[in-house]
Structures are given as C-alpha cells and as structure tokens.
C-alpha positions as semicolon CSV with decimal commas, in nm:
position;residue;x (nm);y (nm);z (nm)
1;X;8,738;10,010;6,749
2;X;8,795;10,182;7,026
3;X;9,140;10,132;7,184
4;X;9,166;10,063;7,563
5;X;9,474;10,288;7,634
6;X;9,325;10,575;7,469
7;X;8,995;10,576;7,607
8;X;9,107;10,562;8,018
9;X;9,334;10,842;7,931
10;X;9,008;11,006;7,795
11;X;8,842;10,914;8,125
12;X;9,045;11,058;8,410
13;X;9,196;11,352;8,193
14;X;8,805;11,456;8,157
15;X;8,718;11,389;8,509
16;X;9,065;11,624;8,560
17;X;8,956;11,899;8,352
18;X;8,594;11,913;8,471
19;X;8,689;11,908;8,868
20;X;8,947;12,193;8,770
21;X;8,677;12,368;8,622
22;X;8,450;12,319;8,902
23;X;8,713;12,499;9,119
24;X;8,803;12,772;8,945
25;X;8,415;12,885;8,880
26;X;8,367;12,868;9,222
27;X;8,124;12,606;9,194
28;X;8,330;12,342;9,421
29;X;8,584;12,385;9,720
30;X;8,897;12,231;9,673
31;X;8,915;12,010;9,954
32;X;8,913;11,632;9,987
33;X;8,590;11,541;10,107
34;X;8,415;11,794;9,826
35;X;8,675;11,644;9,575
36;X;8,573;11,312;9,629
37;X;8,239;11,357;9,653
38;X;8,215;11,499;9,270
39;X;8,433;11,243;9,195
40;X;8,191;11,024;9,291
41;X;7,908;11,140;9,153
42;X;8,115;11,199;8,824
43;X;8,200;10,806;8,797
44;X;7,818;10,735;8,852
45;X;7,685;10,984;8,560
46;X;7,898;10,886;8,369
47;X;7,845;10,526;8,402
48;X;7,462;10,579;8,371
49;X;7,461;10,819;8,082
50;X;7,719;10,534;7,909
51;X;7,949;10,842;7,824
52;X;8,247;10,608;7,767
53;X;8,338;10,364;7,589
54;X;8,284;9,999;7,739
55;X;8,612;9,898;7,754
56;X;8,630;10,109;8,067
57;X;8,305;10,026;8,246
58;X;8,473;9,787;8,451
59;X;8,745;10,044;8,577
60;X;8,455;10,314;8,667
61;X;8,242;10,029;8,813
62;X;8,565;9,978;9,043
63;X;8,582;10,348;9,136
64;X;8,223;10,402;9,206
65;X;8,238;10,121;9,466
66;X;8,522;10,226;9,605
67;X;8,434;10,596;9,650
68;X;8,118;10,501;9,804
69;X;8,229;10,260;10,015
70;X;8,553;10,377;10,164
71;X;8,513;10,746;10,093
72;X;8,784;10,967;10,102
73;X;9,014;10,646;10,142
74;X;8,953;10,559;9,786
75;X;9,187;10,793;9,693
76;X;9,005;10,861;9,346
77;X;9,140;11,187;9,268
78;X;9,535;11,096;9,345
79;X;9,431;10,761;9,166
80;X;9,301;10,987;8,813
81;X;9,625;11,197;8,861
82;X;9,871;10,918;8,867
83;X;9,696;10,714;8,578
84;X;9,669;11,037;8,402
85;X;10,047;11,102;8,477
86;X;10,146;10,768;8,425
87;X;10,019;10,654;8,090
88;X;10,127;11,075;7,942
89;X;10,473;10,917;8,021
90;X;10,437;10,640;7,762
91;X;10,223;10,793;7,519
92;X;10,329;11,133;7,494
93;X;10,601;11,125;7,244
94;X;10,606;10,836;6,951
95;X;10,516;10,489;6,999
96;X;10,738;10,276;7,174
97;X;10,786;9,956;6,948
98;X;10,867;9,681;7,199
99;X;11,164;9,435;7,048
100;X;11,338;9,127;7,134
101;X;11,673;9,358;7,194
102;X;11,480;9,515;7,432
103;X;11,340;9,229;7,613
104;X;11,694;9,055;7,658
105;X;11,826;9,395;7,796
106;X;11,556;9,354;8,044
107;X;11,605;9,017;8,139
108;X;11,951;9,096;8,227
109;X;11,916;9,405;8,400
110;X;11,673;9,151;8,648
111;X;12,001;8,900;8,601
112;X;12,215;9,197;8,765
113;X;11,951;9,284;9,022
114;X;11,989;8,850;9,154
115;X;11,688;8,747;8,983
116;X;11,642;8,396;8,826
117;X;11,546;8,446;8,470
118;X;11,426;8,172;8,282
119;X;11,326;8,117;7,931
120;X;11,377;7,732;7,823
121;X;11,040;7,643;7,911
122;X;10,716;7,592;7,733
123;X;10,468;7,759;7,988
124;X;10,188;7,902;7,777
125;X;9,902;7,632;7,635
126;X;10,061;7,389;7,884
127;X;9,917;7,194;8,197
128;X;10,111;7,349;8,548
129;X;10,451;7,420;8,541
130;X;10,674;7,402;8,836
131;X;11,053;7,608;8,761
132;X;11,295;7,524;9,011
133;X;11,500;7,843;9,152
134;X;11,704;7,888;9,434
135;X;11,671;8,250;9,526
136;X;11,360;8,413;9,590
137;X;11,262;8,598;9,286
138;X;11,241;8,448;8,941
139;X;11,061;8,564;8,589
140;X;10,951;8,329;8,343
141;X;10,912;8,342;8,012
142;X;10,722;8,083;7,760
143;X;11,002;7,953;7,539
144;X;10,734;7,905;7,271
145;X;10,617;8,291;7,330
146;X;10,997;8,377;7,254
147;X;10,923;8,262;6,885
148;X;10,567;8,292;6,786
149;X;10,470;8,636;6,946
150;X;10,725;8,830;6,744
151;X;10,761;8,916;6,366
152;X;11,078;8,999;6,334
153;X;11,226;9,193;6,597
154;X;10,905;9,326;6,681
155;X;10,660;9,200;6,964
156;X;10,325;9,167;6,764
157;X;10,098;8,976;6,988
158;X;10,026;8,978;7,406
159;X;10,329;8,799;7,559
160;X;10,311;8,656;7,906
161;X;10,532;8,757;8,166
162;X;10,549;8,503;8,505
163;X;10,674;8,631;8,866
164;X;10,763;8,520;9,182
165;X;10,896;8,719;9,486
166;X;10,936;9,098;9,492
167;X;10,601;9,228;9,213
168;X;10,652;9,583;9,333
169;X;11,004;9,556;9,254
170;X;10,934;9,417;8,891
171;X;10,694;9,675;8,784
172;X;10,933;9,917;8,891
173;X;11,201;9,768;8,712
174;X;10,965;9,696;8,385
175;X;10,848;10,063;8,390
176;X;11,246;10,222;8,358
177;X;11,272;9,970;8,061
178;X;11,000;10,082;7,910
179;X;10,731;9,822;7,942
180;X;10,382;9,865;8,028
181;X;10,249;9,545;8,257
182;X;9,882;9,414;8,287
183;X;9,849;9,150;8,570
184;X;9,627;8,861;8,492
185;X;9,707;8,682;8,867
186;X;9,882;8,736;9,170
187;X;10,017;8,329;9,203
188;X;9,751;8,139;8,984
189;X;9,891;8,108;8,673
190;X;10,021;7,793;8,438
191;X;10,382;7,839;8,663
192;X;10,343;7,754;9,015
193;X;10,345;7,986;9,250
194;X;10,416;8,254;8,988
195;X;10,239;8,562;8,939
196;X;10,111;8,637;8,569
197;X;10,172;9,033;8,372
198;X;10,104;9,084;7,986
199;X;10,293;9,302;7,766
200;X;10,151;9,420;7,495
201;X;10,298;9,524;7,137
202;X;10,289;9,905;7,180
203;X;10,244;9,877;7,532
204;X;9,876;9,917;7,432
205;X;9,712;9,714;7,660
206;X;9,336;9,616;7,733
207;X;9,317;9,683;8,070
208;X;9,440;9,916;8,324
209;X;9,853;9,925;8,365
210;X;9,985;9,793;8,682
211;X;10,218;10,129;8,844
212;X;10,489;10,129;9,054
213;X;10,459;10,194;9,426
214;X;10,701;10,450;9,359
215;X;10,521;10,656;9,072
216;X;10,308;10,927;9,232
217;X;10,245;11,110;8,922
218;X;10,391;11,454;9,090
C-alpha cells in the first residue's frame, strides 16, 4: 500500500528536482512564465503516463486545472516548494506519535488564546449538533472520539476536529503543536456552523495537509 504522505512528497520533490535540472542544463529559463509552463506540462505527463500513485491523482488533477486556467496565478511552483517544505518539517526526523497529553496541551493553549473548547459532546455518528458558545471561536471535539480513537495514550484511528471562527488561526496554532490537519468542510459538518479537520495517528494523513497562511516554506 502505498501511503498518501509519502507519495505527494514524492510528487513535488520530483517535479523540484527535474525543473532544477532543467535550469541548470540550460534547457529552461528560470523565470515564471517558463517555470510554470513546465510545470504544467509536468502535471499533465505525468498524469497521462500514470507515473504516480493514485492516491495523488486528485491533487495533480487540481494543479493541471489550475495552471491552465489561471496561469502564472496558480502559483504551482511556490505551491510544490511549500508542500515540499512543509511536510520535510514533520517527516524529517522520527515519527511524531500523537497522544492524549498532547491533545489536552493543545486544547489549552486554544483555552489561553480565548477559545471555547469543548469536549462533553457526542458529535461523531450523531444527527446535527448545535454547541452553544459565547465568543467567536470554538473547537469541538466528539466526547466518544476522546475514548474509542486511542489505545492507550496513543491516537490510533482518524479523529475529528470541529471549528468555528478564526481557521487560519487554528492551523497555525495546530501546526506549532505538532499536528497535521486535513479539512473535510468549511461549515458543513455534524456541528453547526462548524468547520470539520482530521488528525491522523502519525500525522499521516490521506489527503493533502491544510498549511498555515503564515508558512511560506522559505
């Protein structure tokens, strides 16, 4: 099986290394509109010639749209750089085993920084849920999820993660802790008018990390 976190790492560090090489044979200018155009054209061989695993088709479908269509707007090589940047800062050194200690420290870091935190709730495998808060941000956390997706102190299966208010803010905050999130919704989730992120055991995830405004991958 190939795993997800792995194999997008694969992706953009080859697409990397082959418009570096490009450059330094001569072959390719290093400007933006060249840049993006082998970009491009990249995504779309390798999409055709099935070079990657599958479990990234949907991430180089996205790209090849978007380069087409908005050109050098789609930002596709500061996009590669900042995944590539971005996912060397979690995987680069030994696993990071996500544990309950970890998670409370978390939830009251967002305590000190005036969020409402809440996890008394059942939430997941439940019809909508509406939490009460009176300030304007607020994570929730399936009470049920608190017991059943941990063995141990260890987080062992996906664990849902609801937001409301400041996202950019959150993944900012999750990323200094550590933790790797994977939005399934903006709003739509079981907790209304929350947002819904996954964590993962490992931080390996199945899809592509959400990053911080603030990461640039410099």
């Amino acid at each position: 099986m190939t795993e997800y976190y792995l194999e997008i790492q694969n992706v953009v560090n080859t697409a990397l290394a082959e418009l570096a090489d490009e450059h330094q044979t001569g072959k390719l200018v290093d400007a933006p509109v060249a840049n993006n155009h082998f970009l491009v054209r990249w995504v779309t061989k390798a999409i055709k010639g099935q070079r990657f695993h599958r479990c990234v088709l949907d991430d180089l479908t996205r790209w090849q749209k978007a380069g087409r269509s908005k050109g050098n707007d789609a930002m596709l090589l500061p996009t590669f750089r900042r995944i590539s940047a971005y996912y060397q800062h979690f995987f680069a050194a030994d696993q990071i085993v996500i544990t309950d200690s970890k998670i409370e420290a978390f939830l009251d870091k967002m305590e000190q920084e005036d969020w409402e935190v809440t996890t008394s709730e059942p939430i997941v495998g439940q019809r909508k849920v509406q939490i009460f808060t009176e300030g304007q941000n607020s994570l929730a956390l399936c009470s049920l999820q608190c017991e059943s997706c941990f063995d141990g102190p260890n987080l062992v299966k996906p664990m849902s993660w609801f937001v409301r208010g400041n996202h950019a803010r959150f993944i900012e905050l999750a990323m200094e802790a550590g933790f790797m999130l994977h939005k399934r919704t903006d709003y739509k989730s079981n907790v209304k008018y929350h947002g819904e992120y996954l964590i993962y055991p490992l931080n390996q995830g199945v899809q592509l990390a959400e990053m911080p405004l603030s990461f640039t991958g410099a």
